[in-house]
C-alpha positions as CSV (number, residue, x, y, z in Angstrom):
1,X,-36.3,50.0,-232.6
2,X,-37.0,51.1,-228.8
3,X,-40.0,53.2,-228.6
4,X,-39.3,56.8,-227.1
5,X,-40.2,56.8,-223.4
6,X,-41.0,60.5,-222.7
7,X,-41.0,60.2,-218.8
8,X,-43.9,62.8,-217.6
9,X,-44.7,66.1,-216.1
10,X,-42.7,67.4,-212.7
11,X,-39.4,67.7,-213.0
12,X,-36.2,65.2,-213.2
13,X,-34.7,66.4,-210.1
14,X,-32.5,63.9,-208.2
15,X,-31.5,61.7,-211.9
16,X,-28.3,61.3,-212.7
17,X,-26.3,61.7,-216.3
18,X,-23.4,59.3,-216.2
19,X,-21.5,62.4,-216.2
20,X,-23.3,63.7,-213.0
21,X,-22.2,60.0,-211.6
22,X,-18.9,60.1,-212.2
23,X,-18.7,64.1,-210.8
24,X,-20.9,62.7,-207.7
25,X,-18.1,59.6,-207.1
26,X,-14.8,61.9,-207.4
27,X,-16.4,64.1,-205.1
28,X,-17.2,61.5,-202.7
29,X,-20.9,62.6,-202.7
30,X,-22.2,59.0,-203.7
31,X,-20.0,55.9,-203.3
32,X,-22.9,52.7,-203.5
33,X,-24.9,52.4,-206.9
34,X,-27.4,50.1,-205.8
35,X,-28.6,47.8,-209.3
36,X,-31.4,45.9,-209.5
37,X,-34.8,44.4,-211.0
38,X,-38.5,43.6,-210.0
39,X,-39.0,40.2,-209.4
40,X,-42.2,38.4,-210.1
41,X,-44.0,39.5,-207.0
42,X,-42.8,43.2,-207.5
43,X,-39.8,43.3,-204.6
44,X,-36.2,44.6,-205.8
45,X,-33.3,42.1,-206.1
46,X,-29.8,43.0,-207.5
47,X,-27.0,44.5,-205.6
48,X,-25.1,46.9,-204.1
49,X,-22.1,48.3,-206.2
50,X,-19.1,50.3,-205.4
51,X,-19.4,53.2,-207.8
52,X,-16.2,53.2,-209.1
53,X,-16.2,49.2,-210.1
54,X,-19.9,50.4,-211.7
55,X,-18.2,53.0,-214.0
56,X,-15.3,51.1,-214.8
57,X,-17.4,47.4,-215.4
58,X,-21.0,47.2,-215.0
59,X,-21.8,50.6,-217.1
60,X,-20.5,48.6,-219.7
61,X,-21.3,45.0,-219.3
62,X,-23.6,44.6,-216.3
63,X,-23.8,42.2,-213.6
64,X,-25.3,38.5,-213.5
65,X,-27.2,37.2,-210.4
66,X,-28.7,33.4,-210.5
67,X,-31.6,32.8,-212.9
68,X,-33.8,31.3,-210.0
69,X,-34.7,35.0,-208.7
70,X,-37.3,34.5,-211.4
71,X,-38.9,31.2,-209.8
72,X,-39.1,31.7,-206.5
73,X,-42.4,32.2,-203.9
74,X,-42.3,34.9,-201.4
75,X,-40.0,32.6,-199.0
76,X,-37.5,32.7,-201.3
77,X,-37.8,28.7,-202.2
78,X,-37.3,27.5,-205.7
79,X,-40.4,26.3,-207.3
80,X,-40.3,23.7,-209.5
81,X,-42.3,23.9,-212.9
82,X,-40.5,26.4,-214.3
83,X,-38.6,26.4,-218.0
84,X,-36.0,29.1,-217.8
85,X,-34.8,28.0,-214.4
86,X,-34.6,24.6,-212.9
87,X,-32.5,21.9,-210.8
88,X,-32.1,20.4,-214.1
89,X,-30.5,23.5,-216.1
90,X,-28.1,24.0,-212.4
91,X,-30.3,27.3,-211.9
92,X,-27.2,29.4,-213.9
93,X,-27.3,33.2,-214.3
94,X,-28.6,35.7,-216.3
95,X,-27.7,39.1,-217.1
96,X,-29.0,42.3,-215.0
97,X,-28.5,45.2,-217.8
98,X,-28.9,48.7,-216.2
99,X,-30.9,50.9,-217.8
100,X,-29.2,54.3,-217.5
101,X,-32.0,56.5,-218.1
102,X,-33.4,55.4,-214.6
103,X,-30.0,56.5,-213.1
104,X,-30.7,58.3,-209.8
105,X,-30.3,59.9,-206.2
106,X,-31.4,57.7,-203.7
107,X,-31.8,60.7,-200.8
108,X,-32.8,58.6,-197.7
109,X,-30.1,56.3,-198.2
110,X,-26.6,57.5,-197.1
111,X,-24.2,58.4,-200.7
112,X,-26.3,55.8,-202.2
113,X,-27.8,56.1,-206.1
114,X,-30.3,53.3,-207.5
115,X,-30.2,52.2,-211.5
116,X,-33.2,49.9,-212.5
117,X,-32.1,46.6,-214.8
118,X,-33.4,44.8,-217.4
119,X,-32.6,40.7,-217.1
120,X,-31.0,39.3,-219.8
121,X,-30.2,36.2,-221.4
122,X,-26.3,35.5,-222.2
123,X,-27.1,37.0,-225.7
124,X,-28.4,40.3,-225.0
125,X,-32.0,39.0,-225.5
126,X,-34.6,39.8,-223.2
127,X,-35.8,37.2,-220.5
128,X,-39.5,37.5,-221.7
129,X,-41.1,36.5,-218.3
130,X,-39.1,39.4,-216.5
131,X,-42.0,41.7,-215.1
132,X,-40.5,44.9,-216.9
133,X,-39.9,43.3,-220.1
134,X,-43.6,42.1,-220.2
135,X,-44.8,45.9,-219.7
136,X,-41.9,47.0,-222.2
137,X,-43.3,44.7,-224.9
138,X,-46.7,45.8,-224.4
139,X,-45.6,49.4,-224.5
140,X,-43.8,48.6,-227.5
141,X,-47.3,47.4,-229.5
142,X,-49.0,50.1,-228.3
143,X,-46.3,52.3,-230.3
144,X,-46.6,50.5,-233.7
145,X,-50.4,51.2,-232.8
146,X,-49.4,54.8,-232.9
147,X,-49.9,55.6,-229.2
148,X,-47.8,56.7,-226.4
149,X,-49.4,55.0,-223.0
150,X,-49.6,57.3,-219.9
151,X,-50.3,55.7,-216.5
152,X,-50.5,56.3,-212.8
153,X,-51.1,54.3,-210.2
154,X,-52.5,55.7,-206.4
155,X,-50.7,53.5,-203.7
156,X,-52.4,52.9,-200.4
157,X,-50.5,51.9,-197.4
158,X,-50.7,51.2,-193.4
159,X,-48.1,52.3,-191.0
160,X,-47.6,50.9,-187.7
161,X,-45.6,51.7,-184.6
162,X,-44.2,49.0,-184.0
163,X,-40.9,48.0,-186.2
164,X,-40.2,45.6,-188.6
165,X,-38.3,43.4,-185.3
166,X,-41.2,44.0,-183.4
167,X,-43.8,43.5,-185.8
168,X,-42.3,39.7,-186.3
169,X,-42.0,39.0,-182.9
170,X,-45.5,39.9,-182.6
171,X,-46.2,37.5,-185.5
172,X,-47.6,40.4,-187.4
173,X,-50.3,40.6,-184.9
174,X,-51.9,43.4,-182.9
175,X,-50.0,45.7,-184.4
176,X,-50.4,49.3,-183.6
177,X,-51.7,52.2,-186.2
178,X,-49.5,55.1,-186.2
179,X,-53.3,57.0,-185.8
180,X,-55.8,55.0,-184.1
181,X,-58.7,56.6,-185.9
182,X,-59.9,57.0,-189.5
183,X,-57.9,59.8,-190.9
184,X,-59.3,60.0,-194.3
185,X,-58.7,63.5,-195.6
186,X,-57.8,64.4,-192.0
187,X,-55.1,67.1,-191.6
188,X,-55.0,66.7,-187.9
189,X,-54.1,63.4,-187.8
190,X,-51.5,63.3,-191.1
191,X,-49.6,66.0,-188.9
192,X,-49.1,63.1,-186.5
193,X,-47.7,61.7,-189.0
194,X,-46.0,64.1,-190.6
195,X,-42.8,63.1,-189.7
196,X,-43.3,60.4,-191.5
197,X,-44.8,61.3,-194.5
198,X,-42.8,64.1,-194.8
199,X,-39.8,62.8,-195.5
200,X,-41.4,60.0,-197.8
201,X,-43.0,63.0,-200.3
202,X,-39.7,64.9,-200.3
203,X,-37.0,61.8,-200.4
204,X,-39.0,60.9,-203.2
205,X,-39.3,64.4,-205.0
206,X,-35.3,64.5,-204.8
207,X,-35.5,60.7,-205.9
208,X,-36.9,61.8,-209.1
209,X,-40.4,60.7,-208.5
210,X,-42.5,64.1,-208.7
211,X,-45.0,63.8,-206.2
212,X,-48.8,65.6,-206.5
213,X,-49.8,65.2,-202.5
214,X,-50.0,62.7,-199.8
215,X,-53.6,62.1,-197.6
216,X,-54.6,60.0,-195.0
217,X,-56.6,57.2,-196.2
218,X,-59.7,55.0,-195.1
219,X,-58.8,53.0,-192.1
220,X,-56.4,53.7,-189.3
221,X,-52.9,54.8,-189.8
222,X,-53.7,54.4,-193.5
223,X,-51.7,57.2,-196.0
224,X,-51.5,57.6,-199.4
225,X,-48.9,59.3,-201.6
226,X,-49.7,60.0,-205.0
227,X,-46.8,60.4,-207.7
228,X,-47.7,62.2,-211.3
229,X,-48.1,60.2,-214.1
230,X,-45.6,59.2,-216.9
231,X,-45.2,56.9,-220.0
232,X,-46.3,53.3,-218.8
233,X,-42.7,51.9,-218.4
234,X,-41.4,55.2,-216.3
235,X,-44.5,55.3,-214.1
236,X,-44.4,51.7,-213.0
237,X,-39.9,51.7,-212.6
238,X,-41.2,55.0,-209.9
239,X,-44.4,53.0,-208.4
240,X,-41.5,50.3,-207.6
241,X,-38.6,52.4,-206.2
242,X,-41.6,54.4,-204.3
243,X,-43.0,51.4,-202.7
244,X,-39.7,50.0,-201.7
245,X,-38.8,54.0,-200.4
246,X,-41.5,53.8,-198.2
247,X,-40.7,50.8,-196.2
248,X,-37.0,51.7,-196.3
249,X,-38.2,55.3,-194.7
250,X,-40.3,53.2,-192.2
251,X,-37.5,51.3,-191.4
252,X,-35.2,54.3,-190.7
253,X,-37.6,56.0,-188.7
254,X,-38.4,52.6,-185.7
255,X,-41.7,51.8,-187.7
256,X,-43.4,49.4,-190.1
257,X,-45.3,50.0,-193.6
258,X,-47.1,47.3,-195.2
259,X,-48.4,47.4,-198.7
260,X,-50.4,44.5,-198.3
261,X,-54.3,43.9,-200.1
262,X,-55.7,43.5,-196.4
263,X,-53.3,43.7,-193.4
264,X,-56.5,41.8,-191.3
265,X,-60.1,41.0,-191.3
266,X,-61.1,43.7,-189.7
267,X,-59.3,46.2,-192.0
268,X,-60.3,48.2,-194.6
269,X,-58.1,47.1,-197.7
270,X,-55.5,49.0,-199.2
271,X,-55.8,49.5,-203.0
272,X,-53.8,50.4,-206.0
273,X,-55.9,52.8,-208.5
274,X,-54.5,52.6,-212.1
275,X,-55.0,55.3,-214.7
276,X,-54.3,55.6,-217.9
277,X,-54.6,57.1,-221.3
278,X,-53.3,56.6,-224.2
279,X,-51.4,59.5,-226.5
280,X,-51.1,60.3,-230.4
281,X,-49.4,63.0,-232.2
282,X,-52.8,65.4,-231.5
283,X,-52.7,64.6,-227.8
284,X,-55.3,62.6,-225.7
285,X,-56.4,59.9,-227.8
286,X,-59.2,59.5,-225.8
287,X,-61.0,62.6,-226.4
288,X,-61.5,65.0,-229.6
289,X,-62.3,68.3,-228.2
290,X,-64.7,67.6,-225.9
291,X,-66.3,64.3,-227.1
292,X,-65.1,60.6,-226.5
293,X,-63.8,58.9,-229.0
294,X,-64.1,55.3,-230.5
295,X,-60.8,54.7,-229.4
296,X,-62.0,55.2,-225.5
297,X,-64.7,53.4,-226.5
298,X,-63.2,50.5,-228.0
299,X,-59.9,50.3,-225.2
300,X,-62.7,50.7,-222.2
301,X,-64.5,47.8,-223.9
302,X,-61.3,45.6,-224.1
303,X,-60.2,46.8,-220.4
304,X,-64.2,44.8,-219.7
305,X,-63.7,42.0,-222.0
306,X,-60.6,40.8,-220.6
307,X,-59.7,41.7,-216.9
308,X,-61.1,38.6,-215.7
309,X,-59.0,36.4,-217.7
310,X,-56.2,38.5,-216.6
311,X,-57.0,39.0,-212.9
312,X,-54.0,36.9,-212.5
313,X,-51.7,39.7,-212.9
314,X,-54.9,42.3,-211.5
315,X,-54.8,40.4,-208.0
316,X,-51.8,37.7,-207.5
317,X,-52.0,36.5,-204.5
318,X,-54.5,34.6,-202.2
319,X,-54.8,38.1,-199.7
320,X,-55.5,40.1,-203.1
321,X,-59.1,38.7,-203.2
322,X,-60.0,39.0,-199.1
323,X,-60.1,42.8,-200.0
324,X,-63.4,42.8,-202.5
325,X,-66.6,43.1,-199.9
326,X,-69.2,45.3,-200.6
327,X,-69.2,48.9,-199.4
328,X,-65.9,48.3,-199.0
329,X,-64.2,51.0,-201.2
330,X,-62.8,48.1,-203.3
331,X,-65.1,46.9,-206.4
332,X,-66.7,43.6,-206.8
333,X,-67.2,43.6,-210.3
334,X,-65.8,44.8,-213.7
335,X,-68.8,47.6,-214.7
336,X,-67.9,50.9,-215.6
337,X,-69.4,54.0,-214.8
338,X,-68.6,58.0,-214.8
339,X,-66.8,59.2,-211.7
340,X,-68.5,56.1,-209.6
341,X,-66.2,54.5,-207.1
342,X,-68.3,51.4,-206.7
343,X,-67.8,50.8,-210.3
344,X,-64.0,48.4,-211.5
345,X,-63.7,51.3,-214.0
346,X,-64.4,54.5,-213.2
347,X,-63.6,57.4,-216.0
348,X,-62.3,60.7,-214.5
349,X,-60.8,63.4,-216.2
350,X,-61.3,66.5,-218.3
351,X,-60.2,67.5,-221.5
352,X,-56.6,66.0,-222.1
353,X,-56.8,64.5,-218.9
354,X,-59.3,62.2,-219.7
355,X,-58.7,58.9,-218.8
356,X,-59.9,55.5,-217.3
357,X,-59.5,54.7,-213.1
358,X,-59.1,50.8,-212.7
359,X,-60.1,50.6,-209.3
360,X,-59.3,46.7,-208.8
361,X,-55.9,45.7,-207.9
362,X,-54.9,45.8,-204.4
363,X,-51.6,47.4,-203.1
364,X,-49.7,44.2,-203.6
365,X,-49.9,44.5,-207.4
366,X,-46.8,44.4,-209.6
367,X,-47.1,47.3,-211.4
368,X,-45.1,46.0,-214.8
369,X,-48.1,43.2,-214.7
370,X,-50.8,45.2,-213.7
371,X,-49.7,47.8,-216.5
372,X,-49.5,45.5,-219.1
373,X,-52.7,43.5,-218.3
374,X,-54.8,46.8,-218.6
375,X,-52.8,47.9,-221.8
376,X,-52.6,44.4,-223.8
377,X,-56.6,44.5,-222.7
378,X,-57.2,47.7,-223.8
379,X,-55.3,48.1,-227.2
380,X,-57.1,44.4,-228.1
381,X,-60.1,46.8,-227.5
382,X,-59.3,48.8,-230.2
383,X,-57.8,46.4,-232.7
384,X,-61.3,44.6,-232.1
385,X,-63.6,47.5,-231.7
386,X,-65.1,46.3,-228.8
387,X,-67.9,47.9,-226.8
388,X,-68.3,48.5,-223.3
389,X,-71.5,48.5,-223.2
390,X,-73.7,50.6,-221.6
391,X,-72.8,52.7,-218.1
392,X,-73.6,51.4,-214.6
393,X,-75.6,54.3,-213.3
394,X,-76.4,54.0,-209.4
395,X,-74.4,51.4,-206.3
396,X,-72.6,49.0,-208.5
397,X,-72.4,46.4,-205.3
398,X,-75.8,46.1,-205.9
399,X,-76.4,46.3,-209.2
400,X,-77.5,42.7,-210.7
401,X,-76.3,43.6,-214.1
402,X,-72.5,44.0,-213.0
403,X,-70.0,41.0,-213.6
404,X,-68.4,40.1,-211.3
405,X,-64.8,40.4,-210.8
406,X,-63.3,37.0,-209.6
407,X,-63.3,35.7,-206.0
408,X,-60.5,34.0,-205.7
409,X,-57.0,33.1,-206.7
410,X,-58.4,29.7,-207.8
411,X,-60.8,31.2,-209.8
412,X,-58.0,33.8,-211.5
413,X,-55.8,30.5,-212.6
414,X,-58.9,29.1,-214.2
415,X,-59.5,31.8,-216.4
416,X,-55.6,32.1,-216.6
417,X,-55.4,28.5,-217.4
418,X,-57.9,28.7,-220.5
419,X,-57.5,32.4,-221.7
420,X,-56.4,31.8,-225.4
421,X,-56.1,35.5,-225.3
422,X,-53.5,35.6,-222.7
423,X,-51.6,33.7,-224.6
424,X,-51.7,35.8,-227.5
425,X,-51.3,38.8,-225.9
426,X,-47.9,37.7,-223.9
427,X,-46.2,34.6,-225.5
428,X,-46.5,31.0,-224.9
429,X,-43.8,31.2,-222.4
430,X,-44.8,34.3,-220.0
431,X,-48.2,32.4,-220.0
432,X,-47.1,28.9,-219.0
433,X,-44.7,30.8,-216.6
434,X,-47.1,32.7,-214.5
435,X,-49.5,29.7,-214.5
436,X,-46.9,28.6,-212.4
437,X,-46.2,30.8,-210.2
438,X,-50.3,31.1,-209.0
439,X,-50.4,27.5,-209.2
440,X,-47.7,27.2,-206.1
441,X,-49.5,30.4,-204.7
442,X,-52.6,28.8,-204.2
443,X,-51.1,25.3,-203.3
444,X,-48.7,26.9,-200.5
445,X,-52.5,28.6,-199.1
446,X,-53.9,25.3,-198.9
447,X,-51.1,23.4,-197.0
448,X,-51.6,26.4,-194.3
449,X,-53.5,25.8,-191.2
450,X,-55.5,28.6,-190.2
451,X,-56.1,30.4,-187.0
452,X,-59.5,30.8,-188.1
453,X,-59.6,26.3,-188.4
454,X,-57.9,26.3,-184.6
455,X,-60.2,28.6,-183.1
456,X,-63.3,26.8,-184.4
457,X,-62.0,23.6,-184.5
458,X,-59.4,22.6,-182.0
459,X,-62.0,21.4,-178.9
460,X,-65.6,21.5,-180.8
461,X,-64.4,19.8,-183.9
C-alpha cells in the first residue's frame, strides 16, 4: 500500500485534475503535456505530448523512452558497468508512468502543462535505481515507522548576462553577474533583477510550487528562491520542476542561470540547505511541547553517523567538493550545533517547526538522493538509538573536535564502496549502480587536462 503523500502548506494553485486537463485541451488553453523523469544527475528527460494523444493513450498506459537514460554521464555517453542497461541487453526501454497527482500548469511555457513519471519495468515494477523511486522507498519505511517526512530544500543560484549561446562560446568563461556586487539581503540590487526574479517567484506560484520569498545571495548576481515545505516526495518533484523553471525563465529572458556547486575559483559556492522533520499523528515528532525528543535525538545522531558514507548522494560530482573552504558559508565537517551556520547540521525552528538544517550539499544535488540519504540516515538513527553527541558551541571551521566531511569525490566512493549500511539501507542493486556512476565521474575528471596544469606547466614544466 502507497503511503499518503499530504503535499504541504500554500496552496495547489496551477495543478490540474484530469478533468481540469481535458476542460483546458477542448478549450484550447493547453495543447503540450510535457512527461518526464529525473535522471541520475537530477535533469528532466521524457517528452513532449500532444494533449489529446495524452488523454486518449498515455493517461492510461504511459510512454517508454530507452533504458540507457539511466546510465549515462553528463555528455550524454553510455557508460558501461551498469546491470539494468547495457550494449549487451540492446539498451531496450522502460516504462515512464505519470504520476497524475503532479499534474500541472506550466505558466512560462506557452499552453504547455508538465506531469512527473515514475520509470518502470515492462511489469509495472519499479526501476529501483530511478532517483524518485529511491526517495519513494525511503519515504515508504519511514511510514511503517509511523512518520510522515517533511522536507525543504533552499536553492542557491548565479545569473549571468550573457545567454546560454554566449555563455558557450565564451567557454563558460568571464561571464558577467547580472549585479556586479554582493547583493546579499540587498533590495537595491534584487530590483535590478527583478525582472528576473519576478517572474521566477510567480511562474512558479501558478506552477503549483508555493513560494515563501526570494533574496539575493552571497556572491555576485547570486539569488535565492525559497519554496515551502511539503512531504519528502512532493518537495523534491517541486525542487526539480523549480530548478529546471529557472533556467527555462533564464533562457526566455536572453540570460543564463547556473546551479552549479562553484561556478569558479574565485566564487563563493552556491548551496542547497535541506530541512526536515519528521511527523506523527500528534504533530512534530521532533518536539513534545517544548522539549526535544529522543526521536530528534536519535534521527540527528544517525543524520552524523552516516553522511559520510553517504556523501555520495550528499555531493556527486567532482565540482560538489571545490565548494567546502573555510569561512566559506559551506561546512567542512558533519558537527551539529543550534542555529550555527558553520556547523553541517544546524537545528532551527520553534515549536512544530522544529527541525534539522543540512547545510552540506551543494546546488547540484539531486534532491530524490539527497532526500533519501538524510532520511534512510536519520530513521536508522532511531531504529538504533543513536546519539549525536554533544553540540559544537563556537566556529565549527576551527573547531578540532569536528569530523570532517569528505574532500573529495574519491574519498565519497571509498566510503560508498565499503558502507555495509548503504547497502542495507538501498538494495544491493541501487548500491552497485551508483558505485558506478561516481566511479566514471571521477575517471572522466582525471582524463581532463586542466587550465590550471597549462598555465603552470606548459613552458616551466
Amino acid at each position: 500500500m502507497t503511503a499518503e503523500r499530504p503535499g504541504g502548506p500554500g496552496g495547489t494553485a496551477g495543478m490540474l485534475s484530469l478533468d481540469d486537463l481535458k476542460d483546458e485541451a477542448e478549450s484550447g488553453a493547453i495543447d503540450t503535456v510535457v512527461a518526464a523523469f529525473t535522471d541520475m544527475q537530477g535533469r528532466l528527460f521524457g517528452k513532449r505530448i500532444q494533449v489529446n494523444y495524452f488523454l486518449d493513450e498515455v493517461t492510461e498506459h504511459g510512454i517508454e523512452g530507452c533504458d540507457y537514460l539511466l546510465a549515462l554521464d553528463m555528455e550524454m555517453e553510455p557508460v558501461p558497468g551498469y546491470e539494468m542497461a547495457n550494449w549487451e541487453k540492446g539498451y531496450g526501454d522502460f516504462g515512464i508512468a505519470p504520476d497524475m497527482a503532479t499534474l500541472r500548469r506550466i505558466p512560462w511555457l506557452d499552453r504547455t502543462a508538465m506531469v512527473l513519471c515514475d520509470v518502470v519495468n515492462h511489469d509495472g515494477s519499479p526501476v529501483v535505481a530511478s532517483p524518485r523511486q529511491v526517495l519513494i522507498a525511503q519515504y515508504e519505511r519511514a511510514a511503517e515507522m509511523g512518520y510522515t517526512p517533511f522536507f525543504a530544500s533552499e536553492l542557491e543560484f548565479y545569473l549571468y548576462k550573457e545567454s546560454y549561446a554566449e555563455a558557450h562560446e565564451k567557454d563558460y568563461r568571464d561571464l558577467t553577474p547580472t549585479i556586479p556586487y554582493i547583493l546579499d539581503y540587498h533590495v537595491l540590487a534584487t530590483t535590478m533583477d527583478e525582472a528576473y526574479l519576478g517572474p521566477i517567484r510567480r511562474g512558479m506560484q501558478a506552477a503549483g510550487i508555493p513560494v515563501e520569498f526570494s533574496k539575493g545571495e552571497a556572491w555576485y548576481g547570486q539569488h535565492e528562491v525559497n519554496t515551502r515545505y511539503a512531504d519528502a516526495v512532493t518537495s523534491a518533484d517541486r525542487h526539480t520542476i523549480y530548478k529546471n523553471g529557472v533556467k527555462e525563465i533564464a533562457f526566455l529572458n536572453g540570460i543564463s542561470a547556473s546551479f552549479m556547486a562553484k561556478p569558479s575559483e574565485k566564487d563563493i559556492g552556491s548551496s542547497c540547505h535541506i530541512h526536515s522533520s519528521l511527523f506523527g499523528e500528534d504533530g512534530n515528532s521532533f518536539v513534545d511541547g517544548h522539549d526535544e525528543t529522543d526521536t530528534f535525538r536519535h534521527y540527528l545522531g544517525g543524520l552524523r553517523a552516516h553522511i559520510r558514507e553517504l556523501s555520495l548522494f550528499i555531493a556527486p560530482s567532482v565540482n560538489s567538493y571545490k565548494r567546502y573552504a573555510a569561512e566559506s558559508w559551506a561546512p567542512t565537517s558533519v558537527a551539529w550545533a543550534r542555529d550555527n551556520r558553520t556547523a553541517g547540521f544546524r537545528i532551527v525552528g520553534h515549536g512544530q517547526g522544529h527541525r534539522v538544517e543540512c547545510r552540506i550539499p551543494g546546488a547540484d544535488v539531486n534532491p530524490y538522493l539527497g532526500y533519501a540519504a538524510l532520511l534512510a540516515a536519520g530513521l536508522d538513527g532511531i531504529e538504533n538509538q543513536l546519539d549525536p553527541g554533544p553540540e559544537l558551541i563556537g566556529n565549527a571551521y576551527e573547531a578540532a573536535e569536528a569530523e570532517p566531511f569528505p574532500s573529495s569525490l574519491k574519498e565519497a566512493l571509498q566510503l560508498w564502496e565499503g558502507s555495509e549500511f548503504a547497502k542495507q539501507a538501498f538494495g544491493e542493486a541501487v548500491h552497485k549502480h551508483y558505485l558506478n556512476y561516481g566511479r566514471y565521474e571521477q575517471q572522466d575528471y582525471e582524463r581532463v587536462v586542466t587550465d590550471y596544469e597549462r598555465r603552470r606547466m606548459f613552458e616551466r614544466g
